[in-house]
C-alpha positions as a printed Julia matrix, in Angstrom:
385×3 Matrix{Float64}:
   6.61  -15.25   29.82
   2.94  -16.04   28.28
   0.77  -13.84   27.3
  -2.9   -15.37   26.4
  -4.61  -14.46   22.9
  -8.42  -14.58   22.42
  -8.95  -17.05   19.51
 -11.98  -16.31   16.96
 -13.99  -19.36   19.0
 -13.9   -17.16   22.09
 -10.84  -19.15   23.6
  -8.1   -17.71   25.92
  -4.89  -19.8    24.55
  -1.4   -19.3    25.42
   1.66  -17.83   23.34
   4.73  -17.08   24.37
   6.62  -14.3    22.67
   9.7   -14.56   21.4
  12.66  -12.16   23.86
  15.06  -11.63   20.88
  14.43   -9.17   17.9
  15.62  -10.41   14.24
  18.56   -7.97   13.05
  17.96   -6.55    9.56
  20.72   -5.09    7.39
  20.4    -1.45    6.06
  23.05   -1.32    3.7
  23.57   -1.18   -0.2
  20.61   -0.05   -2.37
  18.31   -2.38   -3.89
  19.53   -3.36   -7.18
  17.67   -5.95   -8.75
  13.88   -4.78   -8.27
  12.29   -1.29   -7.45
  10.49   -1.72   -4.5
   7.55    0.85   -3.11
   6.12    0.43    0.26
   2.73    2.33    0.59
   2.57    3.91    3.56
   0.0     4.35    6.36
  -0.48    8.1     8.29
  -0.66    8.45   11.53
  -2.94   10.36   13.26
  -3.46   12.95   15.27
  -4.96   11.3    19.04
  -5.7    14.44   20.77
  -7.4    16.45   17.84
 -10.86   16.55   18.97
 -12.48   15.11   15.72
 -14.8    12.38   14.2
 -14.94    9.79   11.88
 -16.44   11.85    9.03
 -14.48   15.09   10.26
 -11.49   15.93    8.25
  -8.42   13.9     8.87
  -6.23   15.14   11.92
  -2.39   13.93   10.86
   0.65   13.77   13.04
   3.56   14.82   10.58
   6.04   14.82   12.56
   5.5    10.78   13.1
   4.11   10.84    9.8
   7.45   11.7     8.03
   9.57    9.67   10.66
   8.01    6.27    9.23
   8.86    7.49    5.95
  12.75    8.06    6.8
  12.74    4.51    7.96
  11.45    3.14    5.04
  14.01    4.82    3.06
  16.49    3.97    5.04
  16.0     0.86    4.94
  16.37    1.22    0.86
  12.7     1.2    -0.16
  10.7     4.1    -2.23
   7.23    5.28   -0.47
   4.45    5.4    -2.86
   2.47    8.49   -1.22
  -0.76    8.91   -0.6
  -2.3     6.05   -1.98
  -4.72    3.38   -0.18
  -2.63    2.49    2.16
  -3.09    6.15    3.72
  -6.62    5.72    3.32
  -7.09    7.55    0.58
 -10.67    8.16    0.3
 -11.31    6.23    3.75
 -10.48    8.98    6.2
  -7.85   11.26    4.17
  -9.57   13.65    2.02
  -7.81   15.24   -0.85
  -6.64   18.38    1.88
  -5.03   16.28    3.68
  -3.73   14.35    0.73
  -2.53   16.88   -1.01
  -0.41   17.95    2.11
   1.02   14.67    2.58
   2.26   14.41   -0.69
   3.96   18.15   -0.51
   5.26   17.46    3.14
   6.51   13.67    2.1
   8.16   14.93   -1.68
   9.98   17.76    0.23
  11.39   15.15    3.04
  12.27   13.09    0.33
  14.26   15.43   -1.66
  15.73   16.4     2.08
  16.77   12.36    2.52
  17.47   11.61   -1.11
  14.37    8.95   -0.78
  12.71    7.42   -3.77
   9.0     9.25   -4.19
   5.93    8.29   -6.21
   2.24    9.8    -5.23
  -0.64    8.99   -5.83
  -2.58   11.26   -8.34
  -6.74   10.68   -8.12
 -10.08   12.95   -8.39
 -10.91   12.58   -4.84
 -11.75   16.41   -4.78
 -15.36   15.59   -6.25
 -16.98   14.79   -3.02
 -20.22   14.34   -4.88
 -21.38   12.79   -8.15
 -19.16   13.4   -11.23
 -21.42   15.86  -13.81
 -19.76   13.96  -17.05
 -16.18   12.83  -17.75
 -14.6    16.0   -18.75
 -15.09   17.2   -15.13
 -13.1    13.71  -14.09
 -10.61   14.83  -16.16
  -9.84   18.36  -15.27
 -10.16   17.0   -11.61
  -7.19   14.44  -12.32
  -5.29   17.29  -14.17
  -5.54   19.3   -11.05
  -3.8    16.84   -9.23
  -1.08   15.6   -11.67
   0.16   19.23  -11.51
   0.51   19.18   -7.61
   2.37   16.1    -7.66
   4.51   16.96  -10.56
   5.4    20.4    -9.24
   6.4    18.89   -5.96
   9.3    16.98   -8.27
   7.76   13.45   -7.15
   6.74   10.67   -9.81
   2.7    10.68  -10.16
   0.8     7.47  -10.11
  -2.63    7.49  -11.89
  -4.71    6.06   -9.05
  -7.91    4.52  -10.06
 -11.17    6.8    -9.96
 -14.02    6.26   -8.48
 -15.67    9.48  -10.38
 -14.87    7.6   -13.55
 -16.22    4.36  -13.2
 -19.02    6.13  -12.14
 -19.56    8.15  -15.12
 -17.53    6.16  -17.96
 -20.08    4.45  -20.45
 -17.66    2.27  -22.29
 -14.04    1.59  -22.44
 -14.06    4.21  -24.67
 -14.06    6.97  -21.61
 -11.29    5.44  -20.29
  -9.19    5.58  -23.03
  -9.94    9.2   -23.92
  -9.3    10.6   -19.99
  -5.78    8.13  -19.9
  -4.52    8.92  -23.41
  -5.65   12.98  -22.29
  -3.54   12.43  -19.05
  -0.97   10.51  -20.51
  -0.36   13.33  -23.15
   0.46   15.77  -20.95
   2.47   14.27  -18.24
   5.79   15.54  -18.03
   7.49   12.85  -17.21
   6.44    8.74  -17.1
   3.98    7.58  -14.7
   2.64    4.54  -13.12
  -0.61    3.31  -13.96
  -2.92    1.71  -10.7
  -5.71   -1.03  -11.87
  -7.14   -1.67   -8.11
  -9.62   -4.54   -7.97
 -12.85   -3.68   -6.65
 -11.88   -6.35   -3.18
  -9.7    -2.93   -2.42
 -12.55   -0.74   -3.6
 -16.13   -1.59   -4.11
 -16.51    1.42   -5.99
 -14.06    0.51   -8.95
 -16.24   -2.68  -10.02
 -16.44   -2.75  -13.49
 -13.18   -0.41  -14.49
 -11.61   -0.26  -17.73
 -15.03   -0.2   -19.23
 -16.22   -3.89  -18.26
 -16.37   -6.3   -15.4
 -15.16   -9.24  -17.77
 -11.7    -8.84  -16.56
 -10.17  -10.25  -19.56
 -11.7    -7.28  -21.38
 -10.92   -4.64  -18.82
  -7.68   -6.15  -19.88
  -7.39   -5.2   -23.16
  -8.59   -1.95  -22.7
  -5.95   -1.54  -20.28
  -3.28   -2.44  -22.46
  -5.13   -0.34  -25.47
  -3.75    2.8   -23.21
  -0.14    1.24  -22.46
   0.62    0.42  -25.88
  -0.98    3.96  -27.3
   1.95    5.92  -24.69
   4.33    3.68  -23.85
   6.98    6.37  -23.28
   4.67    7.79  -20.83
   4.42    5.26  -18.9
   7.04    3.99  -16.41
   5.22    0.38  -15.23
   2.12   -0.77  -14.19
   0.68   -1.44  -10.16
  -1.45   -4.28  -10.46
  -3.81   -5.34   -7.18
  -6.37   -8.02   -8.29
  -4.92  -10.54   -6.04
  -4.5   -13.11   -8.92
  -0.94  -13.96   -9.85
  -1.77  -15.82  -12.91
  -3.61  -12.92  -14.26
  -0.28  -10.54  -13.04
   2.04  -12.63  -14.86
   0.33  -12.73  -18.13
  -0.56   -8.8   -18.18
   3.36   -8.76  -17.45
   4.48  -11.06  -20.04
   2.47   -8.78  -22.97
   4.04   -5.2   -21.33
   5.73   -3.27  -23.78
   9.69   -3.49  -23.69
  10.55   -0.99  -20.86
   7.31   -0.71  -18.93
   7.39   -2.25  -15.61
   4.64   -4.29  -13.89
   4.96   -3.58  -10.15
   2.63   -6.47   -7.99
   0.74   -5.13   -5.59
  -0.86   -8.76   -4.95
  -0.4    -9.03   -1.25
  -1.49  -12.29   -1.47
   1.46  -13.65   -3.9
   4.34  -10.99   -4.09
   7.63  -13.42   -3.35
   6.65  -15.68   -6.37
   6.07  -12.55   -9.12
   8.8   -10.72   -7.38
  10.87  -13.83   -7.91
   9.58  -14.34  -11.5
  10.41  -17.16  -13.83
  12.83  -16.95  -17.14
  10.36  -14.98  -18.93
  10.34  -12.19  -16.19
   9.68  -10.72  -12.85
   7.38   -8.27  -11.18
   9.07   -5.0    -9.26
   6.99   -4.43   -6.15
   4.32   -1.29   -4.91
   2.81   -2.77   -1.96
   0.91   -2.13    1.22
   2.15   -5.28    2.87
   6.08   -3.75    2.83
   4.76   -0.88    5.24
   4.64   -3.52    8.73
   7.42   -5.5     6.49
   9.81   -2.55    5.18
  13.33   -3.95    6.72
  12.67   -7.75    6.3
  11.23   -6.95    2.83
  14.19   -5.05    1.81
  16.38   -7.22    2.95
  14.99  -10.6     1.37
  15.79   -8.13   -1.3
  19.34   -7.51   -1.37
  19.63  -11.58   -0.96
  17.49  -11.4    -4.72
  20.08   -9.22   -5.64
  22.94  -11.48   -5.53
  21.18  -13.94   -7.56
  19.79  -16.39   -4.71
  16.35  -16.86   -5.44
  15.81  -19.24   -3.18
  17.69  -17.43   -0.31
  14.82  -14.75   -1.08
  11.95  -17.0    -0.85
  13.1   -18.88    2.0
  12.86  -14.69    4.11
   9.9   -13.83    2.24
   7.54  -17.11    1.73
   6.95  -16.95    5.58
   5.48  -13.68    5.62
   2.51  -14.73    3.13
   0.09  -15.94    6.39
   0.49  -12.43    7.8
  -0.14  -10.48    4.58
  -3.22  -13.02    3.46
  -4.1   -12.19    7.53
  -3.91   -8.83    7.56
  -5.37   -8.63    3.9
  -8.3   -10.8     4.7
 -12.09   -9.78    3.57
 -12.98   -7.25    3.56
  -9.82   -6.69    1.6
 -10.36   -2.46    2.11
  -9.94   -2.79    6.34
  -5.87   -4.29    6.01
  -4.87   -0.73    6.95
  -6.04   -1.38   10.25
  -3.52   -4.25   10.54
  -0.74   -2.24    9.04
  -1.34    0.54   11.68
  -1.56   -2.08   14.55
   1.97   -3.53   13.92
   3.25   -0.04   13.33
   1.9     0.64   16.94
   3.24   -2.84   18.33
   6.66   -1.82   16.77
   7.24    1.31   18.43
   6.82    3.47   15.16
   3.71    5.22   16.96
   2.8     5.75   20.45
  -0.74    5.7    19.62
  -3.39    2.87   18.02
  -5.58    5.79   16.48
  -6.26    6.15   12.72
  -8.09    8.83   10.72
 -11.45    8.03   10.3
 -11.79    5.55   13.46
 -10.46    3.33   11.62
  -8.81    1.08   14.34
 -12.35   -0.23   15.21
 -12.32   -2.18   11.65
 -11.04   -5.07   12.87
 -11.91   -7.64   15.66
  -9.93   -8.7    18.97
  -9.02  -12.09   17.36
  -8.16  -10.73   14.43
  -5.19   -8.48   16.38
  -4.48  -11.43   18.74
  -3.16  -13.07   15.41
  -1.93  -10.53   13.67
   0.55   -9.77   16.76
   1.44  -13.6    17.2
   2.18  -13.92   13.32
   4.16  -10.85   13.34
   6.28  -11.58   16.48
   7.09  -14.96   15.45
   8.63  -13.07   12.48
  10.73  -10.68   14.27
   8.8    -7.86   13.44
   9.04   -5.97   16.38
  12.29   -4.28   16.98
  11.75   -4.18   20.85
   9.72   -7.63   21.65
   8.78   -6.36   24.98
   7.18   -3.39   24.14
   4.74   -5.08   21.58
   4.21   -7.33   24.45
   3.56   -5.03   27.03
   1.06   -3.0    24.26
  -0.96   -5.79   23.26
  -1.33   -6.52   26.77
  -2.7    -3.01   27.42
  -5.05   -3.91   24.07
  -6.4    -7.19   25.7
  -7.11   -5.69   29.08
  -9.01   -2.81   27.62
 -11.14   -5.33   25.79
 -11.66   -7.18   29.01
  -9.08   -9.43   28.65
  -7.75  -10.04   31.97
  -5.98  -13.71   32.45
């Protein structure tokens, strides 16, 4: 059984898929870590839309993939950029993902946290209180739906902020009137263009300690930290200067098992986009952390680091395509269709190795069917040997 994958030189080569699934457990809670997986959406294929129409969303599929993330012991972090948030899913359809998916989760008993934002501006910020009200407006949707908020990172506010000084006035505003503690979300402009330049600077080591200026001003308001700048070095020593009881949850999908792991002067819990295609495997590498066997963790998780740094490539802001293409290939969807149009981010090579990478994982629960779509894929690109 071969199946032949177009290489990025325009080559036909041969790979033969594996026939056997790998066989994850579902079993005790995680113990050691709190893990998030963002999640994708799916969409809608027969809503007769476009790219810049408002996103069409299947719920029904929609909340399935969340019950088998938390049943396979993870937490969904809701609405965030890994439902293209601002790339296809406008704060309507946002807002009704996060009621639908907080409602299912109370239904399951699933861990929640959504993503809280000021996407409702469709134009130009006037000034920073009107960022403000805008993120107050949607820290009471998520907190009245019972779900954990997550201040996402604004795109209104970097736009508007003069100084690190408008950061810490909107945070320490936000911050003061949140119910209960939230995560924070620094997202590096190679996820987001638009956030160049947050926390008041593009020096990154002061952006830091502006950052830190609002954790250490409300540290009972604040639950943990989701860092994504793709630099573990930075991660860890943002981590090691945390207030006692604030959490830093990696979102580097370029280094998670080594910050998840963490050394003898800490670890990193997890929020990432990467555990949506890797949800079981993830949680299980997991439960192996759990019983103290780090390198019985690294030794399921270290091999996944080619498809994440694959599927997380530059631009950084198309991996959702990837993460919607495996959720196709493992039966989670029946569709390869994404809000926005979306699924025409990424190249025919770039699948052809993002399928090969993921199958030689285990990935796919049913080998044959991710073999039997990808075929479909390569013949509708032309792809006929």
């Amino acid at each position: 059984m071969t199946i032949h994958l177009p290489s990025a030189d325009g080559q036909l080569r041969a790979y033969e898929p594996r026939t056997e699934p790998l066989v994850f457990d579902t079993g005790a809670p995680l113990a050691s870590r709190v893990v998030f997986s963002a999640a994708h959406v799916v969409a809608d294929p027969f809503a007769d839309t476009t790219p810049d129409s408002p996103a069409a969303v299947d719920w029904d599929a929609t909340l399935a993939f969340r019950r088998h993330l938390w049943a396979n012991g993870l937490g969904v972090a809701e609405a965030m950029d890994t439902a293209q948030r601002g790339m296809g899913l406008d704060w309507a359809g946002a807002a009704e993902l996060i009621t639908r998916s907080a409602a299912e989760a109370k239904a399951v008993g699933g861990r929640i946290a959504c993503g809280v934002g000021t996407d409702q501006l469709t134009g130009p910020a006037q000034d920073v209180a009107q960022v403000r009200a805008a993120y107050e407006e949607q820290l009471a949707l998520v907190e009245g739906t019972g779900a954990q908020a997550i201040l996402m990172a604004s795109r209104a506010l970097a736009a508007v902020a003069k100084g690190p000084e408008d950061y810490l006035d909107v945070y320490g505003h936000l911050l003061r009137q949140a119910t209960e503690p939230v995560v924070l979300h620094w997202l590096g402009p190679m996820f987001d263009p638009a956030l160049d330049g947050y926390w008041g600077s593009a020096d990154l080591d002061a952006a830091t300690e502006t950052f830190l200026d609002v954790i250490a001003a409300h540290p009972d308001k604040i639950d943990g930290i989701k860092v994504s700048l793709l630099d573990a070095q930075r991660e860890i020593d943002l981590r090691r200067r945390l207030p006692q009881g604030v959490r830093c949850y990696t979102g580097d999908d370029f280094n998670y098992p080594e910050l998840i792991a963490g050394d003898d002067r800490g670890f990193s819990h997890a929020l990432l986009g990467i555990f949506d295609p890797l949800g079981p495997l993830a949680a299980q590498a997991v439960r192996v952390l759990d019983t103290g066997d780090t390198k019985g963790f690294r030794e399921l998780l270290d091999p996944t680091v080619e498809l994440s740094r694959h599927l997380f490539q530059a631009p950084t802001r198309f991996y959702k395509t990837g993460v919607v293409f495996l959720a196709w290939l493992a039966g989670h969807q029946d569709h390869f269709a994404m809000v926005g149009g979306l699924q025409s981010a990424r190249s025919l090579p770039h699948f052809a190795k993002a399928y090969e990478l993921a199958d030689g994982l285990g990935l796919f629960p049913r080998p044959e069917l991710a073999e039997a779509r990808m075929k479909n894929l390569l013949a509708l690109y032309g792809v006929t040997a």
